[in-house]
C-alpha positions as CSV (number, residue, x, y, z in Angstrom):
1,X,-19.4,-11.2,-25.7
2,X,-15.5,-12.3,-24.9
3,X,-15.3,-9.1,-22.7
4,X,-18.5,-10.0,-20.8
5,X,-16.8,-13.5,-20.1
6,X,-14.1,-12.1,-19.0
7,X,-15.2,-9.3,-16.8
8,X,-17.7,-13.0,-15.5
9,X,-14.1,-14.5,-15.2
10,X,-12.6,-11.6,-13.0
11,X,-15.6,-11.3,-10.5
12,X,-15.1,-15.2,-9.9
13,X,-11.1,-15.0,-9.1
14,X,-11.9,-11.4,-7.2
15,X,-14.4,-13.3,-5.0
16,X,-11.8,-16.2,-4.9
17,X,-9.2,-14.3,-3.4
18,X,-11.7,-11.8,-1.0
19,X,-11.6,-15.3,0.6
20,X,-8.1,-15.1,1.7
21,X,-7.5,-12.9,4.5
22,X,-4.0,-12.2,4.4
23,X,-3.4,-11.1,0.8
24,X,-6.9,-10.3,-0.2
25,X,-6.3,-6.1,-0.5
26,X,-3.0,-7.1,-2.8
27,X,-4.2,-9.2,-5.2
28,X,-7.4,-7.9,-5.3
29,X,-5.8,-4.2,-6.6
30,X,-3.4,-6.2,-8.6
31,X,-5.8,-7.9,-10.7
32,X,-8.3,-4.5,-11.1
33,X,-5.5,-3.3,-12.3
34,X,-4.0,-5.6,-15.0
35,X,-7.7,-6.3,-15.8
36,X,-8.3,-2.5,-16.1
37,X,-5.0,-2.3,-18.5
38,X,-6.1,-5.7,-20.5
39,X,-9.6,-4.4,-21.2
40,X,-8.4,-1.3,-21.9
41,X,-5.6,-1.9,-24.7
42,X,-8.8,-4.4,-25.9
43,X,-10.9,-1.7,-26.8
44,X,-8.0,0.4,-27.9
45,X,-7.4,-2.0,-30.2
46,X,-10.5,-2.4,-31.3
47,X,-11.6,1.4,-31.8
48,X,-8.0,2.5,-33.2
49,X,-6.8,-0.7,-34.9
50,X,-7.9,0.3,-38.6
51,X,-8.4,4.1,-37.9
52,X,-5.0,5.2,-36.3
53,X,-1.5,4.5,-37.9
54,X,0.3,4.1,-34.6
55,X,-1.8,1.0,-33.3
56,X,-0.5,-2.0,-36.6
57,X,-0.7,-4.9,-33.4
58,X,-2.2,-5.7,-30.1
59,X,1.3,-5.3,-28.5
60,X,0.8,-1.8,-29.7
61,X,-2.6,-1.3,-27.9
62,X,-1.3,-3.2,-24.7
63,X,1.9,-0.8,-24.9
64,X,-0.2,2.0,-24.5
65,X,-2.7,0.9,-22.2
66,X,0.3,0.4,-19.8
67,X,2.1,3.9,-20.5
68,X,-1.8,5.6,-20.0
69,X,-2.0,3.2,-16.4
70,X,1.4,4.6,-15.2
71,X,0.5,8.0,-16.6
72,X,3.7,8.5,-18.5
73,X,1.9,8.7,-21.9
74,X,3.2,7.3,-25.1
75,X,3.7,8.2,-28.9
76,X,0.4,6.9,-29.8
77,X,-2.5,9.3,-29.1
78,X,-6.6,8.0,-29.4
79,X,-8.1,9.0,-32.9
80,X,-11.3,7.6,-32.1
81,X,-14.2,8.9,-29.9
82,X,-13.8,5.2,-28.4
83,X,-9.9,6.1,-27.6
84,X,-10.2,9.1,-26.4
85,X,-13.0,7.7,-23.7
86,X,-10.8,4.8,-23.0
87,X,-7.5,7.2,-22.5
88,X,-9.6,8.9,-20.0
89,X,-10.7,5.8,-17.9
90,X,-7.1,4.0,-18.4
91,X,-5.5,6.9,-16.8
92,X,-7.8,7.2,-13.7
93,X,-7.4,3.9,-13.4
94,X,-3.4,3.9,-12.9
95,X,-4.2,7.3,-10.9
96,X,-6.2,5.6,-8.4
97,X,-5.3,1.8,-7.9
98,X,-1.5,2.4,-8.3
99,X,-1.5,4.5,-4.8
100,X,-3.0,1.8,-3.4
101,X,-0.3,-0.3,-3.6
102,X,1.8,2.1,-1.7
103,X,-0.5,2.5,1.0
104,X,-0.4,-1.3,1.2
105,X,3.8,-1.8,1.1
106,X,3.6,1.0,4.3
107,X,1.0,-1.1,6.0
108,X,3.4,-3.9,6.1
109,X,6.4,-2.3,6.8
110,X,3.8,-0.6,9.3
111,X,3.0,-3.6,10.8
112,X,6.6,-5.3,10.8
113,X,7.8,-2.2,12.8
114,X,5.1,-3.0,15.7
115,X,5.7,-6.7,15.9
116,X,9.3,-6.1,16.0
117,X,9.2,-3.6,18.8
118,X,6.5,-5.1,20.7
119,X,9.2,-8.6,20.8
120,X,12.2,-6.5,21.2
121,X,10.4,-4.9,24.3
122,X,9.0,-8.1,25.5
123,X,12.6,-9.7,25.6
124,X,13.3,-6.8,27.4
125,X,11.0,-6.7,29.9
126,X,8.2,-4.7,31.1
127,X,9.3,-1.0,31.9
128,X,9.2,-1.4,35.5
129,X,11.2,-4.3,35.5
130,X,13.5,-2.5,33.4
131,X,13.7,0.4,35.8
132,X,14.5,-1.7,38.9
133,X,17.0,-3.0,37.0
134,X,18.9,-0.2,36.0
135,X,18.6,1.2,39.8
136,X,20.3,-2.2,41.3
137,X,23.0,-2.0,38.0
138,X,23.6,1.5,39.2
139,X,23.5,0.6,43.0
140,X,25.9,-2.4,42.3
141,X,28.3,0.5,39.8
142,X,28.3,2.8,43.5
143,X,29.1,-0.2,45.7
144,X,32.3,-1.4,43.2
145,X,33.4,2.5,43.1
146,X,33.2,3.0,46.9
147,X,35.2,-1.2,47.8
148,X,37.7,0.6,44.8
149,X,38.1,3.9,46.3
């Protein structure tokens, strides 16, 4: 029952933050994924607590639902039938939401390499005006050159 209130919980603050247009893909991946990794070292825990010898605490369980999210692995392997299922969806969890957050951090640098070209070429000027004025800076460079010479 605890898990179904919490799963109740997540759907709330997901919904909460879908809301919020400018952050809504962040922390909505953020919190699948540290839900993902709280519910799984839960039932880690509970399917390996009293079976395997590697899982004595929680911190144990949340230990290696981390290390299965990252895919790195850990010195505690699943005994349980339970384990072994949850070491399977752990893992594609990490494999598919951690990506994400790239693909996010290049959309941002994405967009903050637009915006600061599109200023830097509106201080500028527009490409015509730009042209013009590189013919009259290279009219005035002739007209110095020939008074000089």
């Amino acid at each position: 029952m605890p898990l179904i209130r919490s799963c109740y919980a997540l759907a709330i603050v997901v919904g909460w933050f879908a809301i919020q247009t400018s952050s809504k893909m962040f922390v909505t991946y953020a919190i699948i994924l540290f839900s993902g990794i709280y519910l799984g070292s839960l039932g880690f825990y509970v399917c390996e607590t009293n079976v395997n010898p590697g899982v004595r605490t929680y911190w144990d369980a949340l230990w290696w639902s981390v290390m299965e999210a990252i895919t790195i692995g850990c010195n505690i392997e699943a005994v349980t039938t339970g384990g072994k299922v949850l070491s399977v969806i752990v893992g594609v969890l990490g494999l598919l939401i951690i990506p994400m957050f790239t693909v996010y951090v290049n959309n941002i640098v994405s967009v903050f390499h637009t915006v600061t070209s599109a200023a830097a070429e509106a201080a500028a000027g527009s490409p015509e005006e730009r042209a013009t004025a590189n013919e009259n800076n290279k009219k005035d460079k002739d007209q110095n050159n020939s008074s000089n010479g």
